[in-house]
N, C-alpha and C positions, 0 to 999 in steps of 0.2 A: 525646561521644566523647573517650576519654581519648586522648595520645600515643602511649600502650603500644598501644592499640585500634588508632591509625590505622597504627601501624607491621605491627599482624598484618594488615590487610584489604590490605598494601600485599603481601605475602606471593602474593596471589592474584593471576593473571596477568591476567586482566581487570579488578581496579582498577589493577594496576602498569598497564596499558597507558593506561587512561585516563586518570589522574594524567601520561601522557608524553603524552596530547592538550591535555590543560589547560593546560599548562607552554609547549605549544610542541615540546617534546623533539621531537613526532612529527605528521604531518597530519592523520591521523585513521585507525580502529582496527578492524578487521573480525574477530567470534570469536564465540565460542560452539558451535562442532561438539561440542564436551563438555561444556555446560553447558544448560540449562534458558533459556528466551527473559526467564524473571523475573530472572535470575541474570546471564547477558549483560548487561542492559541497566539493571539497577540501579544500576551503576557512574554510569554516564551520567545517569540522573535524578539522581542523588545532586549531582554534581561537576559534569556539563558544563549539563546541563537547557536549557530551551528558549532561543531567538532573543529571547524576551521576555518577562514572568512570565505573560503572558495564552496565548503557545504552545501549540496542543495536539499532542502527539507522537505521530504514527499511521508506519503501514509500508506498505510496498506493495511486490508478485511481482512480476516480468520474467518472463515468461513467453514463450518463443519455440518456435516451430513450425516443421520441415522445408518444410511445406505454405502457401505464402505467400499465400494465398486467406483466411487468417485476421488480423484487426486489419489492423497496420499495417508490411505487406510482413511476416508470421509473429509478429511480437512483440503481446503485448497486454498491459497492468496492471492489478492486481489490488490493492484497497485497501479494509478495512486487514485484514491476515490475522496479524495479529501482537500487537496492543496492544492499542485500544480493544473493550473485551468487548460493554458495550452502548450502541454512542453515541447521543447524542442528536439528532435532527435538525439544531441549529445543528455539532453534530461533523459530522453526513456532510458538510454545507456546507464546511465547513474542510475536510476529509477530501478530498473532489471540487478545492478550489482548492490542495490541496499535489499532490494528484496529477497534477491534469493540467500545474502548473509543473514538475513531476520529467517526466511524460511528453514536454513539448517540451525541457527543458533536459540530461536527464539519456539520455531513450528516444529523442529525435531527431524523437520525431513534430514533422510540420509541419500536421498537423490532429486534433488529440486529437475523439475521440466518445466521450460518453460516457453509458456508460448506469447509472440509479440500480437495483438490483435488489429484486426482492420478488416474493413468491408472485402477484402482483395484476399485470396489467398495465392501468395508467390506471383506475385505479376498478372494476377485473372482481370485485374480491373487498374486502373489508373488515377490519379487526382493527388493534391496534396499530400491529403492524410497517410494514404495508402504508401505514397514514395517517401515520406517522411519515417514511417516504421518498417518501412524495409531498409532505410540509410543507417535506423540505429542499430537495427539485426544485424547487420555488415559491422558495424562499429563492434558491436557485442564480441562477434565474433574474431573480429581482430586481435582485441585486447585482452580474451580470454577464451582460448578454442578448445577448452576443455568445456565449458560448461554445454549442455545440454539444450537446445535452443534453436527456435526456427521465428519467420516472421517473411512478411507480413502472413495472419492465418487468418480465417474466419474461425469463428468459436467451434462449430462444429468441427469442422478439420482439427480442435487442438483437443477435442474430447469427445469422439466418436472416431475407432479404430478403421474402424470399414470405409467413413467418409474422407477420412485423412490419406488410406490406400489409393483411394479413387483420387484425390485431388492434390495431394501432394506424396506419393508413393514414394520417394527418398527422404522424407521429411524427417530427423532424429525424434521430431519428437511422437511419431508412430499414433497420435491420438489420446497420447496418455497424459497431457498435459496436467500440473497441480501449482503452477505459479503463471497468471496471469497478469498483462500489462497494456493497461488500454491508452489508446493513443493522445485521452484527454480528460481531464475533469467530469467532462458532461456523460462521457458513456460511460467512464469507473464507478461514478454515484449512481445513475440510473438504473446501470446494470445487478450492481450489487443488493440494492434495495428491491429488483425483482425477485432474485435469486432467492434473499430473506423470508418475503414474504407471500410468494408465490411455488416456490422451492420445498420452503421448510427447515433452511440450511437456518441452525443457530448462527449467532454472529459476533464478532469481538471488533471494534472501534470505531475510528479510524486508530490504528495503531503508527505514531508517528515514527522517523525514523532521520537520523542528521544530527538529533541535538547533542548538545554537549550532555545532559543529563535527561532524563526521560519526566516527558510529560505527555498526556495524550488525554485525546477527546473524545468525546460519548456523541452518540447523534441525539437529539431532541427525543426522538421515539424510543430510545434506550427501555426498559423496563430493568426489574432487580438484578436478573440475572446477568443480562448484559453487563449491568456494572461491575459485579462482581466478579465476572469473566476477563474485564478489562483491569481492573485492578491487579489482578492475579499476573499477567501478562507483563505490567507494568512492575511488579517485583522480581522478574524474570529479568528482567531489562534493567535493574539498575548490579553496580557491581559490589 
């Protein structure tokens, strides 16, 4: 990258911004209502990049409910519906221990639950995806057998009491799930954008999580509040 080059890229209000996280100028940097999530957030690969060279950068929803009979008191999280397209088991692992750190440090939970998602719940069906999130539940569990945690679940089983009895009746996590982890890109966004605007659940990001300083992205559809929701979230996050 020549001079001339990095003076146009600076041109752009999302590298200027982040170039003012890097520096200090600024705490850290919330956008993208008018850009693409590849476009937001390329800045940040590029310049700010991970906590570590080994980092993996994934995102996670806020997701909150009128009806507080859901997660935890209405809120529940959603990871990753932003970045990783197709992770790999040791990714949901990571993906599961960034979330549920944002979950108590960021969402306030004082008991994250979390359920790994897939068509399968505990062995009912087989394929890839399904063996694939039950390898990282195993993983999860190895490296941390404190945390709260089942997988592979189908959605119901992680948030219907009765259907989780009937289907996974030793399951910890009883039906009560409030941190979810879906096995890829395509079902995290899909799903979450039912949830919004099908639901009713207000919404906060994608909220990123890995970087060495916080920056994060607004989906195209954002409205005010959203922004301002996500803002708020992103002063949370810086220290």
């Amino acid at each position: 990258l020549t001079e001339d080059g990095a003076r146009d890229l600076l041109k752009n209000p999302i590298y200027f911004g982040t170039m003012m996280v890097e520096l200090g100028l600024c705490d850290g940097q919330t956008g993208g209502a008018t850009y693409t999530s590849a476009d937001a957030l390329r800045p940040a690969l590029q310049i700010i990049k991970g906590k570590t060279p080994q980092s993996l950068i994934s995102s996670y929803m806020i997701m909150i409910s009128d009806d507080k009979k859901y997660g935890d008191n209405g809120v529940i999280l959603l990871s990753d519906c932003g970045l990783n397209v197709n992770p790999t088991a040791d990714n949901l692992c990571q993906i599961c221990f960034d979330t549920v750190n944002s979950a108590r440090n960021i969402a306030g939970f004082k008991n994250p639950i979390v359920a790994m998602l897939s068509y399968s719940t505990l062995g009912s069906a087989e394929g890839d995806s399904a063996i694939k999130v039950r390898t990282a539940t195993q993983l999860i569990k190895e490296k941390n057998p404190d945390f709260i945690v089942d997988g592979e679940m189908q959605f119901d089983s992680a948030v219907v009491p009765s259907v989780c009895a009937r289907k996974a009746p030793n399951s910890p996590v009883k039906g009560n799930a409030n941190v979810f982890i879906f096995p890829d890109l395509q079902s995290g966004n899909i799903s979450y954008k039912i949830i919004q605007r099908l639901a009713g659940f207000k919404c906060i990001g994608p909220i990123t999580q890995g970087f060495r300083k916080p920056v994060n992205d607004l989906s195209r559809g954002a409205d005010a509040n959203e922004v301002v929701r996500a803002i708020a979230i992103t002063a949370l996050q810086c220290d």
